[in-house]
C-alpha positions as CSV (number, residue, x, y, z in Angstrom):
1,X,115.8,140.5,84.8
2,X,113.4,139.5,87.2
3,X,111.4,137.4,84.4
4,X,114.7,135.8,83.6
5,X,115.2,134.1,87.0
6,X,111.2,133.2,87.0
7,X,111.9,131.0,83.9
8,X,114.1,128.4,85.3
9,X,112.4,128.6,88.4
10,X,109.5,128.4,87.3
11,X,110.5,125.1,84.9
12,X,112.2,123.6,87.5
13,X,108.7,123.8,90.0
14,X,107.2,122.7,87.1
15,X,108.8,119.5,86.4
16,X,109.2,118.8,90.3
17,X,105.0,118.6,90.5
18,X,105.2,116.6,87.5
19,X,107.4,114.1,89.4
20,X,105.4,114.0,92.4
21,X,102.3,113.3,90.5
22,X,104.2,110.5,88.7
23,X,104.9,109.2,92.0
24,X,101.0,110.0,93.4
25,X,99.5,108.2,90.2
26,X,102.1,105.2,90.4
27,X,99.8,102.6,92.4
28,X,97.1,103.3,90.6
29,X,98.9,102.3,87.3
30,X,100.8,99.3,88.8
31,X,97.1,98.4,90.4
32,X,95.2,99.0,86.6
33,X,98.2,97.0,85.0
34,X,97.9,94.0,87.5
35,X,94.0,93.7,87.2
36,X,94.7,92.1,83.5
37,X,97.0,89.8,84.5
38,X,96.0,86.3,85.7
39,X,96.8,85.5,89.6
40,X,99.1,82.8,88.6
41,X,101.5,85.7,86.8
42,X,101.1,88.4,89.9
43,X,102.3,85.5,92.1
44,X,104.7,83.8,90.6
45,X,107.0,87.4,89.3
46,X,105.5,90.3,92.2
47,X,104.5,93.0,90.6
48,X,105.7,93.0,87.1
49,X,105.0,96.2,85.5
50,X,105.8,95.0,82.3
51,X,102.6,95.6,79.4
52,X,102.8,92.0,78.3
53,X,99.7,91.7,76.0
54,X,99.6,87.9,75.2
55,X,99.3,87.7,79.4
56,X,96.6,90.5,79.8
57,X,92.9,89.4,79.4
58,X,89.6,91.0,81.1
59,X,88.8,88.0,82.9
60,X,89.1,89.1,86.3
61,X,86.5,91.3,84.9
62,X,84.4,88.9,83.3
63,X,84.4,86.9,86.7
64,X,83.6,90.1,88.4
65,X,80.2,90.1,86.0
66,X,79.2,86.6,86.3
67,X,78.3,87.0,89.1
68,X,80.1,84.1,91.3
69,X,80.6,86.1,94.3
70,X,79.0,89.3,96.3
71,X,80.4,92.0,94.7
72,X,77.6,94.0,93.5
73,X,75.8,93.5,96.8
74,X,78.4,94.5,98.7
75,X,79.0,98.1,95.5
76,X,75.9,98.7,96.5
77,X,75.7,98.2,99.8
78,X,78.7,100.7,100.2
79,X,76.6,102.9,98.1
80,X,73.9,103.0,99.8
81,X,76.0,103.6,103.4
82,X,78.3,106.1,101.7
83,X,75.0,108.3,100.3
84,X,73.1,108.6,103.1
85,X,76.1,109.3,105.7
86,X,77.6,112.1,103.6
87,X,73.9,113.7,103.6
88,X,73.6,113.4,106.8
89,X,77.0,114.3,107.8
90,X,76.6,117.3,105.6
91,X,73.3,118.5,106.5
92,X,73.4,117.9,110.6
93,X,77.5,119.3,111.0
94,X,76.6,122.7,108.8
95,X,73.6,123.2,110.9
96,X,75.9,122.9,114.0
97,X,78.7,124.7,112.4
98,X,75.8,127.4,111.5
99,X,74.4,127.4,115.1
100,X,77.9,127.9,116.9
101,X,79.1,130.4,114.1
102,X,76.2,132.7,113.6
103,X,74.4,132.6,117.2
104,X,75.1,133.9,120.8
105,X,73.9,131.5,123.6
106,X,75.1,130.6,126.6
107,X,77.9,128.3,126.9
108,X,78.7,128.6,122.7
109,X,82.6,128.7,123.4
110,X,82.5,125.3,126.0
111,X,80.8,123.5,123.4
112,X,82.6,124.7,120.8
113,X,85.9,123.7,122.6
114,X,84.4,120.1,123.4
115,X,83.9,119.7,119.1
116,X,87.7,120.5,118.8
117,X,89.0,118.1,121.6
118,X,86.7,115.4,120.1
119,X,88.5,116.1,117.2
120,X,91.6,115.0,118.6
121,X,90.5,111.8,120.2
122,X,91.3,108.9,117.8
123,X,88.4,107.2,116.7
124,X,89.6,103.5,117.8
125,X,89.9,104.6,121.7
126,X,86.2,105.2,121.1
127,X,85.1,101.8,119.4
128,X,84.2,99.6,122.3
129,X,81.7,102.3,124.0
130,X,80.3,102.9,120.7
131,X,80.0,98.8,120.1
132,X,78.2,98.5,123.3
133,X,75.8,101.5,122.9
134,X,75.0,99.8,118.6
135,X,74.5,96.5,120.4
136,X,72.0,98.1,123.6
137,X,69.8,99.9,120.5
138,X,70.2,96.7,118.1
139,X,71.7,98.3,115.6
140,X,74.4,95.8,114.6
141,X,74.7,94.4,111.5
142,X,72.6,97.7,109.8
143,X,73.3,100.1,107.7
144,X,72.4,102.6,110.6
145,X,74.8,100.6,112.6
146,X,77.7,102.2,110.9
147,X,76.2,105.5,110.1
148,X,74.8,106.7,113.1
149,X,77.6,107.1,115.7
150,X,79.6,109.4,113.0
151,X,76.9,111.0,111.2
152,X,78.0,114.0,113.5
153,X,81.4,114.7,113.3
154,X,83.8,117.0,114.5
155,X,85.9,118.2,111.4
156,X,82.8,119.2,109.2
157,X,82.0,121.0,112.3
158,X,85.0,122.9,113.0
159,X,85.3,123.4,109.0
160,X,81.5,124.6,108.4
161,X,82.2,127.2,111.3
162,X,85.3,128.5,110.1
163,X,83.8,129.2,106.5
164,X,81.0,131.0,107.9
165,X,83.2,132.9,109.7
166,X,83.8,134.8,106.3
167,X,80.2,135.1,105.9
168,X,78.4,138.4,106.6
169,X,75.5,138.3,109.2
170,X,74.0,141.1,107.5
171,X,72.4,138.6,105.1
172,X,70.6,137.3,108.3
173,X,69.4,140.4,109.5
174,X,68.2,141.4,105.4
175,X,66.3,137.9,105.2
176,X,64.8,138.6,109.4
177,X,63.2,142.3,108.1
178,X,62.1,140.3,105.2
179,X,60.0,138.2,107.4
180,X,62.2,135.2,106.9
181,X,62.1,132.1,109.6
182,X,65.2,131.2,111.1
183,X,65.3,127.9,109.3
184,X,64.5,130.0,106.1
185,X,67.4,131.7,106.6
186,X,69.3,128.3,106.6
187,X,68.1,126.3,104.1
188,X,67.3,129.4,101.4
189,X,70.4,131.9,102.5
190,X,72.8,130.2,104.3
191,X,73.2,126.9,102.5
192,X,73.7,128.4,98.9
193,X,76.4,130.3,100.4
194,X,77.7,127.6,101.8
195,X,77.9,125.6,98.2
196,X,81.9,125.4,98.2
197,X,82.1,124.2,101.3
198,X,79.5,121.7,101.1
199,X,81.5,120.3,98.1
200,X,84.7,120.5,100.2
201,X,83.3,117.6,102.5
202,X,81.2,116.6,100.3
203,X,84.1,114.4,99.0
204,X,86.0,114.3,101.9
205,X,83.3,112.4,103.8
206,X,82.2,110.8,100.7
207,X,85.8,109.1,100.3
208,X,86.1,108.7,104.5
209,X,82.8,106.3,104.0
210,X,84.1,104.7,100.9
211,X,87.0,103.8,102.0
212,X,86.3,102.9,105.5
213,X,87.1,99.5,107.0
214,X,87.1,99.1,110.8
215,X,84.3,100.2,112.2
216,X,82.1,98.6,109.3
217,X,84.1,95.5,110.1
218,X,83.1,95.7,113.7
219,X,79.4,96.4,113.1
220,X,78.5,94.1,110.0
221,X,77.9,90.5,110.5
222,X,76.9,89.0,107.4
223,X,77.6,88.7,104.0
224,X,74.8,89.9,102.1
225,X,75.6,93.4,104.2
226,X,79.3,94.0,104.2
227,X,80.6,96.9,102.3
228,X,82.9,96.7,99.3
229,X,86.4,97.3,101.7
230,X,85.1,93.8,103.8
231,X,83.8,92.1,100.6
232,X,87.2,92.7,99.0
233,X,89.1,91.3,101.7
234,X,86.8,88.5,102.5
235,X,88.3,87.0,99.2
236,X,91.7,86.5,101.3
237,X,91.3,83.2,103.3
238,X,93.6,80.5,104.3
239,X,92.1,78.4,101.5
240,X,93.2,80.3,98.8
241,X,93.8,84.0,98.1
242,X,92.1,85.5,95.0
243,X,94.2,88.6,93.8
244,X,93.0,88.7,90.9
245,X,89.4,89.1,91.2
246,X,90.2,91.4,94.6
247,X,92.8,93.8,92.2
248,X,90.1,94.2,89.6
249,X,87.3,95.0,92.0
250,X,89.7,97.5,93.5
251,X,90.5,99.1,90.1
252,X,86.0,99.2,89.8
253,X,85.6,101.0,93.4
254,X,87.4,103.6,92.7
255,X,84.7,105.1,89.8
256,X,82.6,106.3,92.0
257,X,84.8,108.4,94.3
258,X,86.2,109.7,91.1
259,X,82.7,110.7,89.6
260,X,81.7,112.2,93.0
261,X,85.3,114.3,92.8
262,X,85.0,115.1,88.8
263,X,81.2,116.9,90.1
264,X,82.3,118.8,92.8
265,X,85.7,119.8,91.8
266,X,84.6,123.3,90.7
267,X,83.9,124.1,94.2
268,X,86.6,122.0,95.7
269,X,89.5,124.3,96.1
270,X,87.2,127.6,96.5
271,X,85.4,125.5,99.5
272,X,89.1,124.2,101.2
273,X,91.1,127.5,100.7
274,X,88.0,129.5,102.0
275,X,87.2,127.2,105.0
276,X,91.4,126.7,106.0
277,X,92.1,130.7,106.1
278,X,88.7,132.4,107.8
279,X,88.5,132.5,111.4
């Protein structure tokens, strides 16, 4: 009896996520279809999702390749910042996360409390002091520029912490009569436990850096160093707008937050469901 009333809920549930994810997926398809198209077509009729073949071409691509603008510079330029801030990120909030979950010192709960109201602070109240500290240490237009004043942040932090929270400290005090170092206990104990989580943020940060816009805008001064977001929009001026070539190099940057996802996705939900319910 109870099975029977599971069926047609079940089918229903079923066909309801199946909607949603039609509706989730829906810009990327609408974006995907409109990068064949010429711009003349996506202006004159909007967004016609019609699959009109004698219109589609790759040569939005093909102008992509040749080379004509920055693009590349600017892929790999957001490479390059996206990288080395999630390693950084990674690394310096799980060794916080570590020191506040797993240690006793004085004065662990104020700081602990100051990570979670930073948390709540929204980023752009904190952009002029930050401006003014990257331009006192001559850091603008870098790629440490942008890193560096986030390479810390708050919800890593407060996620790390939580997910060690569901982590014996027996295995510290095995690995301490084993004569193991305290940063031992880290790097060859800790952090191997910690593999779920680290790919949790691991694309979390990695799409926060990909996809970020302000604060790159602010810091970045020239072309040869913007990041694909800036590139992209650059394309947009009062002289003449070109969708095209900006649609298909939006339909390109979105391989490699996909790759980064389709690697870590074995930990993903084990690393979010274990770091949202300890504590």
């Amino acid at each position: 009896m109870a099975q029977k009333q599971k069926g047609p809920l079940s089918a229903f549930l079923v066909v309801l996520f199946i909607l949603f994810a039609g509706f989730a997926l829906f810009p990327l398809f609408a974006v995907t279809l409109a990068s064949f198209k010429p711009s003349t077509e996506l202006l004159r009729y909007g967004l016609n999702l019609k699959l009109e073949w004698s219109m589609m071409s790759l040569k939005n691509y093909a102008f992509i390749f040749q080379g004509t603008t920055d693009y590349f510079q600017w892929y790999w330029n957001s490479i390059v910042i996206t990288v080395l801030f999630t390693v950084l990120c990674l690394i310096l909030s799980a060794m916080v996360g570590y020191g506040l979950e797993m240690y006793r010192f004085r004065l662990k709960n104020v700081i602990f409390t100051l990570v979670l109201v930073v948390m709540m602070i929204p980023v752009e109240i904190i952009m002029l002091p930050l401006y003014k500290l990257m331009i006192g240490m001559k850091l603008i237009n870098t790629v440490w520029g942008v890193i560096l004043p986030f390479v810390v942040a708050p919800i890593p932090i407060f996620f790390f912490r939580q997910y060690l929270s569901g982590v014996p400290k027996d295995f510290m005090d095995a690995a301490r009569v084993d004569g193991c170092s305290e940063y031992g206990i880290f790097v060859r104990i800790m952090m191997p436990l910690m593999a779920p989580a680290f790919a949790a943020m691991a694309i979390l940060q990695a799409m926060n850096s990909w996809n970020n816009f302000l604060w790159p805008m602010i810091v970045l001064r020239t072309n040869d160093m913007l990041t694909l977001p800036i590139g992209l929009s650059s394309l947009l001026t009062p002289y003449g707008n070109n969708y095209d070539v900006l649609i298909a190099g939006s339909v390109l940057a979105i391989l490699p937050i996909l790759v980064v996802f389709l690697f870590f996705q074995r930990y993903f939900i084990e690393g979010m469901t274990a770091g949202g319910v300890k504590g």
